[in-house]
N, C-alpha and C positions, 0 to 999 in steps of 0.2 A: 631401186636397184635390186634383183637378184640374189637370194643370197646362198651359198654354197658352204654345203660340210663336208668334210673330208673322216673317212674310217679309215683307220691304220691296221693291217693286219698281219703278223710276221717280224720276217728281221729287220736291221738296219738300215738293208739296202731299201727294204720298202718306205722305210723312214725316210732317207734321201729323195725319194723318187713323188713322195707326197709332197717336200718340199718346194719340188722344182715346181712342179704343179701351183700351189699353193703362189709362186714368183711370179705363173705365166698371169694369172687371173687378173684384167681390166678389167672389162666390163661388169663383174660381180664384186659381190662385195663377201669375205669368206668371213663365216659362222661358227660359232661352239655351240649351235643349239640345234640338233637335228632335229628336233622334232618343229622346227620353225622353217627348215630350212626348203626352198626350191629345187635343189640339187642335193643328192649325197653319191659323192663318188668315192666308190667302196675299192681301195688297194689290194688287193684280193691277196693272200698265198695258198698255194696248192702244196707244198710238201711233204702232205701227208693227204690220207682221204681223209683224216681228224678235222684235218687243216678246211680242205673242203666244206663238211658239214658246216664248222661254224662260221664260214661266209654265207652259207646258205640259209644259216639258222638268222643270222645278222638281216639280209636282205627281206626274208620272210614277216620279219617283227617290224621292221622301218615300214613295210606295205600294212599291214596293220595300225601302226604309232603313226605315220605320216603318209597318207593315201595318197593325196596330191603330188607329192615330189617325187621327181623322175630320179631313178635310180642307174648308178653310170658303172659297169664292173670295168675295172682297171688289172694292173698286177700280173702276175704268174697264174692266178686263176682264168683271165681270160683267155689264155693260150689252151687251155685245158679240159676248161668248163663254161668258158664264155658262151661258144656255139649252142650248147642243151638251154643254157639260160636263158639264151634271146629267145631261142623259137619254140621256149615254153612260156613267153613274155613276163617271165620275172624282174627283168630289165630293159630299161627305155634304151640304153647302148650296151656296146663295148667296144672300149680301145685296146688295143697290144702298148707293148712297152714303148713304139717306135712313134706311139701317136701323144703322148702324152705333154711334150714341151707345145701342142698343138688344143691345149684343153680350152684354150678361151673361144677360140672357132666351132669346137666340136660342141660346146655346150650349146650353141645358136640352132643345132640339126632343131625342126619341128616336128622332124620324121622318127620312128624308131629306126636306129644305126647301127652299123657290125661294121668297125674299122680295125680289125686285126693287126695291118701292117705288116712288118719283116721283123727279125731277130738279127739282123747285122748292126741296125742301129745305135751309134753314139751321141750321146747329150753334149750339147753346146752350152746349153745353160751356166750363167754361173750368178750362183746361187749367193746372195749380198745379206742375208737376215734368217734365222732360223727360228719361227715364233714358236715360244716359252720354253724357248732354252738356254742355257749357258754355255754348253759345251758345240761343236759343230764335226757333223757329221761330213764327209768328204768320199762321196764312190769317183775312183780311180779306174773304175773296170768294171767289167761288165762281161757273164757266160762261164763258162766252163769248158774245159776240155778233158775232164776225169768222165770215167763210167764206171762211176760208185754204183754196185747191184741194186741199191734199196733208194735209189735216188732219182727223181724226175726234171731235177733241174735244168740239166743242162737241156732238157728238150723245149722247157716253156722260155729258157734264157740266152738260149743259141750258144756256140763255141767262145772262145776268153778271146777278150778284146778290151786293149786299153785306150785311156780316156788321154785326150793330148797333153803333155806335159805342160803346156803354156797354160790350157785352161786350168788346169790342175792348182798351179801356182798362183795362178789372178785370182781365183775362188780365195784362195788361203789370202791372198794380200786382200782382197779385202773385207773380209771377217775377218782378219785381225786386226784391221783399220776402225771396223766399229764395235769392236771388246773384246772379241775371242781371242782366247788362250789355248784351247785344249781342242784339239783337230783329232778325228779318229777317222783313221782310214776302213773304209768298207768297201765292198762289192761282193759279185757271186764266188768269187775265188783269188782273192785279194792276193796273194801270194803270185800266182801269173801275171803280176800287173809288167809291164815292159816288156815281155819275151818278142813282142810283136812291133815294138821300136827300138830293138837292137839296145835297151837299156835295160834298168832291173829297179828294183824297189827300195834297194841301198843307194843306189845314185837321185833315188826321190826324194827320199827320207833326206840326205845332206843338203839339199837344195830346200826345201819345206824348212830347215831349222834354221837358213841365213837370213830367212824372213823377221820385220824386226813384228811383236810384238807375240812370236808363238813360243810359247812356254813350257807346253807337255803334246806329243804326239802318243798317240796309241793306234793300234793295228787291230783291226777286227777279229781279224782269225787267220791263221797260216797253216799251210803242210808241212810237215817234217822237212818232205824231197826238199822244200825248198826254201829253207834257210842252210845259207851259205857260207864262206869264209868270209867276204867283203860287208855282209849283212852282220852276223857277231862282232866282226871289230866297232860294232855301232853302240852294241850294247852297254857300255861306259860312261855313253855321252848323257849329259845331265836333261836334256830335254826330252829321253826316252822315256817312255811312261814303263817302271820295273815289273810289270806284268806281261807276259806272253799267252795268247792263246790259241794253243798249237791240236789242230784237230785229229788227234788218234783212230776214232772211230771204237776202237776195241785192242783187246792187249793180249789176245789168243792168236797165234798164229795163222791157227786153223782159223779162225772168223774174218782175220782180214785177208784172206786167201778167198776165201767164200765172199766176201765184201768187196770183191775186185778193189781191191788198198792198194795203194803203192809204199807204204811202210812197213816194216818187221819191227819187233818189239826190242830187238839184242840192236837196233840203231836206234830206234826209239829210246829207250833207257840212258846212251850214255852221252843221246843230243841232250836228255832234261836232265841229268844230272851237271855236265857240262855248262848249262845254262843258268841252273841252280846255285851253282858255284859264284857266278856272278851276281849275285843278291835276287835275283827274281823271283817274281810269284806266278806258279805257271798255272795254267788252266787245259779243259779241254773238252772233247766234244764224245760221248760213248752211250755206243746202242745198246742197250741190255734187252734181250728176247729176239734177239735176228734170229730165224730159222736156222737151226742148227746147234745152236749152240746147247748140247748139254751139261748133264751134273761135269763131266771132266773140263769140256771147258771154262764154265762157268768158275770152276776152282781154281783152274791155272789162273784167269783170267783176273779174280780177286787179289790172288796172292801176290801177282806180279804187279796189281795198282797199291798195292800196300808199300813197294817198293820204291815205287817213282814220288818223287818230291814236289806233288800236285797239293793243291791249293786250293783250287775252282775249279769246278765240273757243270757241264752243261749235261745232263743225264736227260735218256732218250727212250721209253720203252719202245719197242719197233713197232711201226704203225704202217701197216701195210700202205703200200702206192701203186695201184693199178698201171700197168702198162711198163710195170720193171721186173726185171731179173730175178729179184727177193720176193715178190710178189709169188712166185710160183715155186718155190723151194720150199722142201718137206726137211727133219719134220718141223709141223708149227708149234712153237712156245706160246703154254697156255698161259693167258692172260693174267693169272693171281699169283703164277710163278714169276715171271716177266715184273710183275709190281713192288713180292716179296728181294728179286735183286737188284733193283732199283731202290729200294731203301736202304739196302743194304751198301751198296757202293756210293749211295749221296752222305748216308753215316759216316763210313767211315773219311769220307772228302771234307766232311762239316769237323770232323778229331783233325783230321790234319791244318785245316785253314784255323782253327781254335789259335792250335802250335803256332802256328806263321803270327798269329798275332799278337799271340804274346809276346813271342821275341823282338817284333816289331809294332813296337806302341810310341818310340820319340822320332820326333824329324820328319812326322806326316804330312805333305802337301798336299791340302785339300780345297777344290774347286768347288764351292759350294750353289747348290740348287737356288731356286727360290723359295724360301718356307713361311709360315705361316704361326704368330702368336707363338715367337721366342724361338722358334725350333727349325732349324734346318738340315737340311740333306746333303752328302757330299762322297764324293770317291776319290779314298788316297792316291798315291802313286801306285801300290799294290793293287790294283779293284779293290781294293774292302771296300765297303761303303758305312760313314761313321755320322750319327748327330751329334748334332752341334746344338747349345743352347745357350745363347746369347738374349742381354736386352736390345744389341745394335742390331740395326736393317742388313745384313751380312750377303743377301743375295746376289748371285756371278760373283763374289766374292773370292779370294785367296784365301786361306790361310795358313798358318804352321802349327801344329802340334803338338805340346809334348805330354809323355806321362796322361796318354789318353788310357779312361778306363775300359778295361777288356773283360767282357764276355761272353757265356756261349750264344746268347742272339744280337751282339754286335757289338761294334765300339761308340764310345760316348765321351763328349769331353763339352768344358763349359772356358765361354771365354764373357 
């Protein structure tokens, strides 16, 4: 039999989407060894030209390391970059997003193939095991309807389209039929999930936690716009995982104005203090070097993250994306300034989350990884993420915490 590797590249949702893939496969047999492998189909992300490169750096080294095996590009990259790769024959195929619950047929082509597909498409799949993990990833949704300047998504993702509430919930019964606890909602812009079935993401969320064996939900990422009243009154419930991660983008007016945002800072501030009030660890998502931004905003912009009662930071210097709005906007922030605030705002976010964990080191519910000779991995209810050193096999494991040791490179506790 055949055997098939899979490269992961990007977020979440790509992580889901290798999944499904990985569910469709009969006729092969799937691989951890690429360099053995017949197949490697490469999940591609384009978010950046960064992004780009290192799919291309990936591709170029597998034809080197492994001559023989046809190389399949998948992902956001194929919408993108697919077309130059085939007909520079870097690649034996590529599918679009719409083709991929279709991977066991498409491996059969003898021919080199370009299956693009549409971007309206919704997965049916559901998805019953997620190999060598604990936790299970769940996309809901699927595209975009935002026109963030610095952002190519929604072109290689099409418009927000949710995934059917039934499939939704069958996926969840049964991964937590075969052990799963901790369900993490994802897609391209998880927060629009329902606008499109007259329902919302508060009426999911209640329904997801009658389910019997799930234990902690968590939410990939949200917009400010749209957490709501009926959505906060959720925040109490015990199966809510106490972390939010709420994507800002930037905390200067002037930037998300220039960032085509749909949030201001004076609403931003008193949704996360608001939210903070309720025990949470909030997170978030900030560009540091978009064109434009200089010394004045860059000060404002400091000052007022000093302010907000963040946690986690997903920091971003700005990396150009051909074929967007940001791409063509002066002036441009030089690349050692763009790095020097980018240290400077992940500092100060690493002082802040210190704080949060110190105040918070008893009553930790932790999902634990699988580890290796005594030592395992795991993420509280807050995201922190804490080892664990035990003589017991603790992996997919629960456990509770208390009087865990806290410092500045993480928490630690022995049971």
């Amino acid at each position: 039999m055949q055997k098939v590797y899979f490269k992961t590249f990007g977020c979440r949702t790509n992580q889901f989407d290798t999944q499904v893939m990985m569910s469709k496969l009969k006729d092969y047999e799937l691989t951890d060894d690429e360099l053995n492998s017949d197949y490697i189909v490469v999940n591609s992300c384009t978010v950046t030209n960064g992004a780009d490169s290192s799919v291309r750096n990936y591709i170029s080294s597998m034809k080197r390391k492994n001559p023989d095996a046809k190389v399949i590009l998948a992902g956001c990259g194929s919408h993108s970059k697919g077309e130059s790769l085939f007909e520079d024959k870097k690649v034996f195929g590529v599918i679009g997003h719409s083709e991929k619950e279709n991977i066991n047929t498409v491996l059969k082509n003898e021919q080199p193939f370009y299956q693009i597909g549409d971007l309206e498409h919704i997965d049916t799949t559901i998805v019953e095991e997620f190999v060598g993990k604990s936790r299970a990833f769940i996309k809901i949704q699927e595209g975009c309807d935002f026109a963030c300047s610095y952002c190519i998504i929604p072109q290689v993702r099409g418009a927000a389209r949710s995934h059917k509430e039934e499939t939704i919930l069958e996926q969840i019964n049964k991964l937590a039929s075969n052990g799963f606890g901790e369900f993490i909602l994802t897609g391209t812009n998880v927060g629009s999930y329902g606008k499109d079935h007259n329902t919302s993401m508060a009426k999911l969320l209640k329904k997801m936690s009658q389910i019997r064996g799930v234990r902690r939900i968590r939410i990939g990422s949200l917009e400010p716009i749209q957490i709501d009243d009926e959505f906060m009154e959720l925040l109490s419930e015990p199966w809510m995982a106490k972390q939010l991660h709420i994507a800002l983008q930037h905390t200067s007016d002037k930037m998300l104005k220039l960032m085509n945002r749909r949030n201001t800072y004076k609403t931003d501030v008193a949704l996360f203090n608001r939210i903070a009030a309720k025990g949470y660890a909030l997170g978030t998502d900030f560009i540091v070097g978009h064109p434009g931004e200089d010394e004045k905003e860059w000060k404002e912009a400091i000052d007022r993250v000093k302010e907000l009662p963040l946690t986690h930071v997903h920091a971003f210097s700005y990396s150009k994306r051909d074929n967007t709005a940001s791409a063509t906007m002066k002036p441009e922030i030089r690349g050692n300034i763009a790095k020097e605030r980018h240290k400077e705002l992940t500092t100060l976010i690493k002082a802040k989350n210190y704080a949060f964990r110190r105040s918070h080191n008893s009553g930790l519910e932790v999902l634990l990884e699988s580890g290796k000779e005594g030592i395992f991995h795991g993420f509280d209810q807050y995201f922190n993420k804490i080892t664990v050193k035990s003589d017991e096999d603790l992996s997919a494991n629960w456990v509770r915490l208390e009087d865990v040791e806290v410092s500045h490179e993480g928490n630690k506790a022995k049971i």
